[in-house]
N, C-alpha and C positions, 0 to 999 in steps of 0.2 A: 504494500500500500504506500503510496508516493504519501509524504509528509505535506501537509496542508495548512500552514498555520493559521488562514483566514478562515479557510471552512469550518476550522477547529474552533475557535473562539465564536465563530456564531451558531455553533452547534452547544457551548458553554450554558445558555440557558435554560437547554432542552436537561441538561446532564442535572444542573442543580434543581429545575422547581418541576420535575418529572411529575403528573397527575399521579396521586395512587393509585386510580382506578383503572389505567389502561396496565396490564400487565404486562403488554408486548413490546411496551416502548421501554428499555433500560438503557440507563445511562451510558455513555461510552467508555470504559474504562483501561481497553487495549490498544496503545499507542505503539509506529513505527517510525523510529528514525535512520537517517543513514548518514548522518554528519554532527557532530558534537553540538553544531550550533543549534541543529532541529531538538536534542537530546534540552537542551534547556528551556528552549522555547516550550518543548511539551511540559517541562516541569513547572515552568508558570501557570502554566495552562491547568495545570493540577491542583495548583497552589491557589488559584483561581476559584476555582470550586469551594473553597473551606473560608472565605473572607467573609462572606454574612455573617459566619456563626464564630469566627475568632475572637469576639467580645464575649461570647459563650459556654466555649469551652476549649480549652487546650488543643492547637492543630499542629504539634509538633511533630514531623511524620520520622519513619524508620524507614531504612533503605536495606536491602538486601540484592546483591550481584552475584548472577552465573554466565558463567563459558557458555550453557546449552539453555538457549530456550525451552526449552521441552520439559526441564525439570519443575516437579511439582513440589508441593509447601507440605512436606508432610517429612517428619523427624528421622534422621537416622535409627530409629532403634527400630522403626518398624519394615524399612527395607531392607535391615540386618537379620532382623527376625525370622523374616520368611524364608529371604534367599539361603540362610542357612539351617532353614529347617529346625529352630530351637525347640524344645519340646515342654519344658517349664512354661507359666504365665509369664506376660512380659512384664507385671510390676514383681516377678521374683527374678527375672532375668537382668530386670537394673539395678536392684541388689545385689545379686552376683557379680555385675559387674563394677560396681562401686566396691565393692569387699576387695578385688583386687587390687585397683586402680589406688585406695588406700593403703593396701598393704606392700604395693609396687613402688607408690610417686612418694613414700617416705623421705623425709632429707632433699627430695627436686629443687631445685634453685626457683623451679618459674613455679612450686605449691605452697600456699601459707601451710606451712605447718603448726601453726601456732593455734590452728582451730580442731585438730584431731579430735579432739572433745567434745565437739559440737555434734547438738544430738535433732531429732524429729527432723523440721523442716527447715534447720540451719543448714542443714547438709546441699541446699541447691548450690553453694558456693562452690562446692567441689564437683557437683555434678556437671554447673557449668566449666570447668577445668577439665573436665571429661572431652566434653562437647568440642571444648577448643583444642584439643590433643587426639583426634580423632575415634575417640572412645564414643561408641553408640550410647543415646539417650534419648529422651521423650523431649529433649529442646529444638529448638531452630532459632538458630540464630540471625541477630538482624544489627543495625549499626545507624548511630544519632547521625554518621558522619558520610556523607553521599561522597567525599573521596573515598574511601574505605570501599564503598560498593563501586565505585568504578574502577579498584584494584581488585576485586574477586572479579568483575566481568569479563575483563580485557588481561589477566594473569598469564604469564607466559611461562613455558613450563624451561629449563635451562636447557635443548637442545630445541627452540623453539621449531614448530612445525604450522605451517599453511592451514588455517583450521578454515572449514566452509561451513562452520555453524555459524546462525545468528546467536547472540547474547542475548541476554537479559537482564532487568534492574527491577523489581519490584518493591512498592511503593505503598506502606500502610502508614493509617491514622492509628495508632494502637488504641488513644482513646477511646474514639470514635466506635471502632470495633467493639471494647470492652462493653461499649453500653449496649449497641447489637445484639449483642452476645448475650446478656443480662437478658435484655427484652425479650429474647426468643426462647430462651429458658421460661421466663416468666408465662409466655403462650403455651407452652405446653403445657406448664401446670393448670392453668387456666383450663383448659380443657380436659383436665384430668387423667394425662397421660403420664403424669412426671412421677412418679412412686419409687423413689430411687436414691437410696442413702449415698449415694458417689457423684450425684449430680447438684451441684446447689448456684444459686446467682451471688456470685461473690464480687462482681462489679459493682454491687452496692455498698461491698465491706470497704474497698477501697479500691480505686477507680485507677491504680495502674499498680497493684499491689509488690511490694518487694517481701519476699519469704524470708528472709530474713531478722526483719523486723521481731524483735522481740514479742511484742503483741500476736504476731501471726505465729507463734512457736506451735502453740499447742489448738490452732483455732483448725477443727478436723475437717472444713471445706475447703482448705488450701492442701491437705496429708496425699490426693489421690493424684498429685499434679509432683512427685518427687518420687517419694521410693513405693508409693499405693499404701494401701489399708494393713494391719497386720495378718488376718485372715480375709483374705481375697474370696469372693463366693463363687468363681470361676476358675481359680487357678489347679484344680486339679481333673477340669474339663477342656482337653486342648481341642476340641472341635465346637467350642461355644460360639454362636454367631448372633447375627441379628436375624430377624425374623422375615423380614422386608426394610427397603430404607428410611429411618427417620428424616432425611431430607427430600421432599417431593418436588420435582424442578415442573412440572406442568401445571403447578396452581392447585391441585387439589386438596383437601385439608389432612391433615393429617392426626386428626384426634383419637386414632386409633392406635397410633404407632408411637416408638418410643421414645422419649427424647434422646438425640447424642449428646454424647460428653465433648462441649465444643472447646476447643485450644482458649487458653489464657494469655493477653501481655502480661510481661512480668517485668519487675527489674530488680538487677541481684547486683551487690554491690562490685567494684572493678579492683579488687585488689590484686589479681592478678594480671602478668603485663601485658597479656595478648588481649585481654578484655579490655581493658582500659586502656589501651594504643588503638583498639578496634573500634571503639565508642560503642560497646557491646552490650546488646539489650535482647530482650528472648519471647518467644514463644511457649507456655508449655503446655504438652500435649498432655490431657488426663492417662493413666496410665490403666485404670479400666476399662477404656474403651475395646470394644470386639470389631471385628467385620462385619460389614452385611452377608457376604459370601467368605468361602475359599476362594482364591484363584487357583488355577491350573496350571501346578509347577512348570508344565510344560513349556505353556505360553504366557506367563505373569505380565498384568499390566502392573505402570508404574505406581499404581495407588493399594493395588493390593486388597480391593475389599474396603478402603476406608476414606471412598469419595465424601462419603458425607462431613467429613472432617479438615477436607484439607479447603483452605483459605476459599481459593475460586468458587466453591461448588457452594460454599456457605454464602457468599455474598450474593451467587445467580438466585438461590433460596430466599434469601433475605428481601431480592427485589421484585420476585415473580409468583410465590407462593400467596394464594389465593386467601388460606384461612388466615395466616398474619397478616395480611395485608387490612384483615378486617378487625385484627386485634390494634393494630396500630391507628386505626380511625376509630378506635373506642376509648386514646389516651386524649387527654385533652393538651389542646395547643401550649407552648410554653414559649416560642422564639426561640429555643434552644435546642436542645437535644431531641425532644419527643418529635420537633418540628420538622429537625433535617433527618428522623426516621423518616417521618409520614411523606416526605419530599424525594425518598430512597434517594439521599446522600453517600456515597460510595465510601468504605472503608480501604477498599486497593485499587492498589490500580497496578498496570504492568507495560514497561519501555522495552519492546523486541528492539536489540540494537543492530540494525543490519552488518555484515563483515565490513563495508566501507566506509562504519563510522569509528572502529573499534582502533584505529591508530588514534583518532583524537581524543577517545575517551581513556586510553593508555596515557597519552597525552596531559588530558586533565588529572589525571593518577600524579601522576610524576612531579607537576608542578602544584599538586598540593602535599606535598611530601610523602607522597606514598611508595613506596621501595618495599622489597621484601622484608631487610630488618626494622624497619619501623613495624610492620604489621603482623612480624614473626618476631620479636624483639629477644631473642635469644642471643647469647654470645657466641652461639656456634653463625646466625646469621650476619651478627653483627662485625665477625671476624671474617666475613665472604663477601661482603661489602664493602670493606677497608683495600681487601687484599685486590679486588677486581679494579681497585679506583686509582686513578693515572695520580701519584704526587710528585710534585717538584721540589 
């Protein structure tokens, strides 16, 4: 799709004050650029979209950068899961896997060790330490810092190779989300689908919550978003699924079906130095969550059973589904948050970066200081960046 920036901006009114009532009109949230320059303009153009309501509520967005278009929003622990066939529940599998990673990264230079003691839901601090040292977990990570994601876009590997993929840049409100999120939880209970001690609206607890937080130690709607519950009511049924999808994308109501456990913004403090060099901020997946189906080892798609959860499919939901769409004209107006639901104000959005933009957005990497050891800030990188650099 050829980059438009005028059609774009007067297609901007359609995106922010969309009628609730027509369901087929959603807003645009799939952008193509092929030059660094179009890569900003579209990000005004996004930026654009959240100005009404910036005296309202927080529109500080998260950036996230991939090499391949194609990849979806949904956590390393569950494409590790499958592919390799784990046979444990996966909130016993990140257990397991935290039990080593503790018992491994002892004494590490880049781990606090100073928090070993740290117990229930202190423990996301490590988990994200996990996260950022390629250790599978129910996070995904995201970054304050839109150089950051123009250095996972356009990252080159050190024998760099001719890549014919487009990139990618996605683009959340995390706030904005959290309240989505909140609300649609709240619809199902409302209709009496929600009977579910693993599922709770915790965007009302706190509206961009950090697990860390002392207050949240022991509060057990944030317990199933880190290591799970102590007795899991599934974990010794490995073929537990869902029934049919709790997210229906053609509008129909869904008060019979069950609510998902939808992902959480979160933020966990940066004491470590890949997170806080990353401007490193998270996603967390509930760790009860099941499939709707199995997939078919054979030919696995990339979601695995767990469309309903991953970011895209919840926002097409949020904007298209017929029974919330009537829960949401049953809130009353506010100017704020109730109002750019009922206006289906987008929570993402997503920049396909064509290959003929990806020198300039390498470009913009570089002249915001973005290098391998700033964003890998070890002494093993910081000593391959000395040695690589010409001095007089």
């Amino acid at each position: 799709m050829e980059f438009n920036i005028v059609e774009w901006e007067r297609k901007l009114p359609d995106c922010r004050w969309t009628k609730p009532n027509d369901l087929n009109q959603m807003p645009s949230t799939d952008w193509e650029v092929r030059s660094g320059e179009d890569f900003w303009k579209a990000l005004i153009s996004i930026q654009k979209t959240y100005q009404p309501y910036q005296d309202k509520f927080p529109v500080q967005l998260w950036y996230r950068g991939h090499k391949d278009e194609s990849f979806v929003l949904l956590p390393s622990i569950i494409r590790n899961y499958f592919q390799r066939k784990i046979s444990v529940s996966i909130p016993m599998y990140q257990k397991q896997l935290m039990e080593r990673f503790l018992a491994q990264s002892s004494g590490a230079s880049e781990v606090d060790t100073k928090s070993v003691s740290k117990r229930d839901n202190e423990q996301i601090e490590y988990i994200a330490d996990m996260q950022h040292y390629s250790v599978p977990t129910n996070l995904l990570d995201w970054t304050e810092d839109v150089g950051t994601a123009f250095y996972f876009a356009s990252e080159q590997e050190e024998a760099p190779v001719k890549t014919h993929k487009n990139a990618a840049i996605y683009i959340l409100n995390p706030f904005f989300y959290n309240q989505v999120r909140n609300e649609l939880i709240s619809c199902y209970k409302r209709s009496g689908s929600l009977q579910d001690e693993h599922n709770h609206e915790t965007a009302e607890k706190s509206r961009l919550p950090n697990f860390s937080a002392h207050f949240n130690l022991t509060d057990k709607c944030f317990e199933d978003f880190i290591i799970g519950p102590h007795q899991y009511k599934n974990a010794a049924q490995k073929d537990s699924q869902r029934v049919s999808s709790p997210i229906d994308m053609d509008g129909n109501v869904f008060i019979e079906k069950e609510a998902p456990y939808l992902p959480l913004a979160i933020l966990v403090p940066r004491k470590n130095p890949r997170v806080r060099n990353q401007g490193g901020a998270f996603l967390a997946f509930n760790l009860c969550e099941v499939p709707v189906k199995w997939e078919d080892n054979t030919t696995p798609s990339k979601l695995w059973g767990y469309e309903h959860i991953e970011l895209s499919k919840v926002q097409e939901f949020y904007f298209r589904n017929s029974f919330f769409k009537l829960h949401l004209e049953s809130l009353l107006d506010d100017n704020g948050i109730k109002t750019a639901m009922k206006r289906r104000l987008p929570f993402l959005h997503k920049i396909v970066v064509d290959t003929l933009a990806l020198d300039d957005i390498r470009a913009y990497a570089k002249a915001l200081g973005k290098r391998k050891d700033t964003i890998y800030p070890e002494l093993m990188h910081i000593g391959q960046g000395i040695a690589s650099t010409v001095l007089l």
